[in-house]
C-alpha positions in Angstrom: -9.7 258.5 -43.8 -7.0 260.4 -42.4 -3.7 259.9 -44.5 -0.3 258.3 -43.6 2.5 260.9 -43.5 5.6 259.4 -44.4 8.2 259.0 -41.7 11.9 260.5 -42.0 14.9 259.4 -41.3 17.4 261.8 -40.3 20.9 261.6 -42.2 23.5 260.4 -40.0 26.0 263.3 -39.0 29.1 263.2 -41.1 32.5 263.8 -38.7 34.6 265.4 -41.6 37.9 264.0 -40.9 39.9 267.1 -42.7 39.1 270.5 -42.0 41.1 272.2 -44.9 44.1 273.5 -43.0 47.7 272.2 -43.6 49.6 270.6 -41.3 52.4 273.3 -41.2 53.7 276.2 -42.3 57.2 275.3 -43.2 60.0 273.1 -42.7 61.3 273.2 -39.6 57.7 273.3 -38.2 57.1 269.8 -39.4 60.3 268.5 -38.6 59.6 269.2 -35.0 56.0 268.0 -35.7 57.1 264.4 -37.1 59.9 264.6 -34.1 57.9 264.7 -31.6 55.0 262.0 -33.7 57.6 258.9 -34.0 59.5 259.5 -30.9 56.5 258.8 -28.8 55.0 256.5 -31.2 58.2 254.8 -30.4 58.5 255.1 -26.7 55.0 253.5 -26.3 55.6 251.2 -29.3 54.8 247.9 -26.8 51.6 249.8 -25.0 49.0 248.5 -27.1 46.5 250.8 -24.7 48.8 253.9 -25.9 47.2 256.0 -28.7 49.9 258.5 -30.6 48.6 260.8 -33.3 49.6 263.8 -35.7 47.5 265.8 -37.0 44.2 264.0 -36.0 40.8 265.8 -35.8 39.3 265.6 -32.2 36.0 265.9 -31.6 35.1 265.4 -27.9 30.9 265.9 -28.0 28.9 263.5 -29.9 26.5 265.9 -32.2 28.6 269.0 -32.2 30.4 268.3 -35.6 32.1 272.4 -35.2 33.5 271.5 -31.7 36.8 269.9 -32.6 40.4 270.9 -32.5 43.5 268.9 -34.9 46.4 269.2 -32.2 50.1 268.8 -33.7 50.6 265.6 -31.4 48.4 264.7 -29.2 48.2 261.5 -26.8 45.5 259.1 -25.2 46.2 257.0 -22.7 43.4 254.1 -22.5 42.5 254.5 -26.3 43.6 251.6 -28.6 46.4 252.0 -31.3 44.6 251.6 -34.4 44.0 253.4 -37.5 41.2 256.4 -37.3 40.0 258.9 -39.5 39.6 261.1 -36.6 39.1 260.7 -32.7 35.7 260.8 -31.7 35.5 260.7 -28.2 32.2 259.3 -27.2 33.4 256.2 -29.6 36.8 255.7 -27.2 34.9 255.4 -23.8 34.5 259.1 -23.6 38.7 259.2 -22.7 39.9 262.7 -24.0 43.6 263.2 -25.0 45.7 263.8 -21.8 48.9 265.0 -23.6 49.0 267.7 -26.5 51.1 269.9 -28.1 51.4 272.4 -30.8 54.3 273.6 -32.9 54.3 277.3 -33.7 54.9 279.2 -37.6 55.0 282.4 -37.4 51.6 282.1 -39.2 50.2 281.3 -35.8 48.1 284.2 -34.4 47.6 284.9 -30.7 43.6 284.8 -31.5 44.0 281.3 -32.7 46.6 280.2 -29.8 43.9 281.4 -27.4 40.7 279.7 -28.6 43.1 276.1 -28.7 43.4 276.5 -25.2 39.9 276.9 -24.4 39.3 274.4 -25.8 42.1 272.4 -24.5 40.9 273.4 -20.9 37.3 272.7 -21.6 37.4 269.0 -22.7 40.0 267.8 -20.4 43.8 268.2 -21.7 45.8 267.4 -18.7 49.1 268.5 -20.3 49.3 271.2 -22.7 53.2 271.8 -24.2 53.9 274.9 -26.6 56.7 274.8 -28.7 57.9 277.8 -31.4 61.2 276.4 -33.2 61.9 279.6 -34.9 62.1 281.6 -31.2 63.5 278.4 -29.7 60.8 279.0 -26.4 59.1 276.8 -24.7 55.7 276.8 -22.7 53.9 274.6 -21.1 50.4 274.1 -19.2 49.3 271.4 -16.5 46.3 270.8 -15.2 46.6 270.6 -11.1 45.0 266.9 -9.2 44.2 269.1 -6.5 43.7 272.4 -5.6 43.2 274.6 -2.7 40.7 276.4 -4.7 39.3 273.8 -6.4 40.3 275.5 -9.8 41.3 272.7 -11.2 41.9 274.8 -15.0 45.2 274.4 -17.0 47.9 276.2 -15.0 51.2 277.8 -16.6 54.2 275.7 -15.7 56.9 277.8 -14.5 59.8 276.8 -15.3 60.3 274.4 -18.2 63.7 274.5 -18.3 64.1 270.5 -16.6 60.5 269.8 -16.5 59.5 266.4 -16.4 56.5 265.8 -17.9 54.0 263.5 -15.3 51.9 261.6 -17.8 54.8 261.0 -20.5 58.1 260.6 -18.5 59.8 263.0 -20.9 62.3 266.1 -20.2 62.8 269.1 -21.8 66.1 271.1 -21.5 66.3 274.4 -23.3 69.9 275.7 -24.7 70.5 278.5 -26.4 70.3 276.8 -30.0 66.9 274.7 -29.8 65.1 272.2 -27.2 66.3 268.7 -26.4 64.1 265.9 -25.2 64.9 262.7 -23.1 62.9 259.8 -22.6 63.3 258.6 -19.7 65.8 256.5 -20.3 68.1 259.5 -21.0 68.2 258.8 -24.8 67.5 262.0 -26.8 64.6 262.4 -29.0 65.9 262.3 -32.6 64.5 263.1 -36.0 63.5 260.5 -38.8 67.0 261.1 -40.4 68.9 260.9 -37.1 67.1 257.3 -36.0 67.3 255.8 -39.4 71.3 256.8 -39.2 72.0 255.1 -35.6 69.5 252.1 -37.2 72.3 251.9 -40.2 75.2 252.0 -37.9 73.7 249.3 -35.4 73.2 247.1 -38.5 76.7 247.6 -39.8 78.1 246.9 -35.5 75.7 243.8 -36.0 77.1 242.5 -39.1 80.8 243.1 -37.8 80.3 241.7 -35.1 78.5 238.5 -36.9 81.5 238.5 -38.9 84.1 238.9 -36.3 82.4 235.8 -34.7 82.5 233.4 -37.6 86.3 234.0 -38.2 86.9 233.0 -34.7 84.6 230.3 -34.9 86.3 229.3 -38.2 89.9 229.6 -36.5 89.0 227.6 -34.2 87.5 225.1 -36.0 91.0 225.5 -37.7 93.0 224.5 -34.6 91.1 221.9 -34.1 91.5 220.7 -36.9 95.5 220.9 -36.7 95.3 219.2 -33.0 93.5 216.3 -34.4 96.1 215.9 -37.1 98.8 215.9 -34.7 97.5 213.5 -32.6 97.0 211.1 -35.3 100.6 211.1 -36.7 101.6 211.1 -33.2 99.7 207.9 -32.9 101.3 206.5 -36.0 104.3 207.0 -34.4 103.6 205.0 -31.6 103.3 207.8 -29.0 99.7 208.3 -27.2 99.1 211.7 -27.4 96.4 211.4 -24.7 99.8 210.2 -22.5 101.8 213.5 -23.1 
């Protein structure tokens, strides 16, 4: 009799959804981070096919739990809002992130830069935005639709100063301070504090304005009043007032 070995089952492969590093350095490097977070969150706040994230592990190949890459901000066009421990690819109809960027400390090291965008260029980033706060510079990568070539590998931008980003409909203008961004209505990106401010002072316009309206609504209904009093002592004089 020849025995039975018994089978294995192979542990699933765990994704970790943290891999240890902090999400910045220092201040002003996550107040550009969260910037940049709610003011697209917001400006694709009715696309429910719009996917916004901070901070998120990507991992693009099924199997290859070392192959991923947490990008600052990254966006997805085609993937579902929704909550996620981190983006697996193969698990959002194989749809990599189109849009990314990454806010520089000066902790960043040139190695590190470097390997992000190889692997930016290798699984698909069609936009790739650089920004350093504490230099106030700028740089940005796009991937071309065609190409003479057919190199069809993240290419530097040249001048960012006024660029228009394709997939996101934003623009970046550079002074000598710090970068502004425009949506593409022409508003300027603001931080947490900022929005929360013009919130306030749209609420307290709103309630003047409510408030404004129900003393002239309340005049009025004053007048009214006054008219119809005339008219009756008028009439108890004898006099028609509809005659006058």
């Amino acid at each position: 009799m020849v025995a039975q070995l018994p089978q294995t089952t192979a542990s699933p492969i765990v994704y970790p959804d943290d891999d240890g590093l902090p999400m910045s350095d220092n201040t002003l490097q996550f107040e550009w981070i969260m910037t940049f977070y709610y003011n697209l969150d917001w400006l694709f706040a009715d696309n429910p096919e719009v996917f916004v994230a901070g901070n998120l592990l990507w991992y693009p190949v099924e199997g290859q739990v070392k192959t991923r890459q947490a990008p600052d901000i990254m966006v997805v066009f085609g993937a579902r809002k929704g909550y996620r421990g981190s983006y697996k690819q193969w698990q959002e109809k194989n749809i990599a992130p189109q849009v990314v960027f990454e806010i520089l400390s000066p902790g960043n090291t040139q190695t590190e830069m470097n390997r992000k965008l190889i692997f930016y260029n290798l699984h698909g980033v069609e936009e790739y935005y650089i920004y350093d706060p504490h230099k106030n510079e700028l740089s940005g990568l796009l991937r071309p639709q065609e190409s003479e070539t057919g190199d069809r590998h993240l290419q530097v931008i040249e001048e960012m100063q006024g660029w228009t980003s394709l997939r996101l409909g934003i623009r970046f203008e550079l002074s000598e301070e710090t970068l502004q961004v425009y949506r593409p209505d022409g508003q300027s990106f603001a931080t947490y504090l900022e929005a929360q401010q013009q919130l306030e002072q749209a609420q307290r316009l709103a309630e003047a304005e409510a408030q404004r309206a129900e003393q002239a609504e309340a005049a009025l209904a004053a007048e009214q009043r006054k008219a119809q009093l005339l008219a009756e002592r008028l009439r108890q004089m004898g006099i028609n007032p509809d005659e006058l």
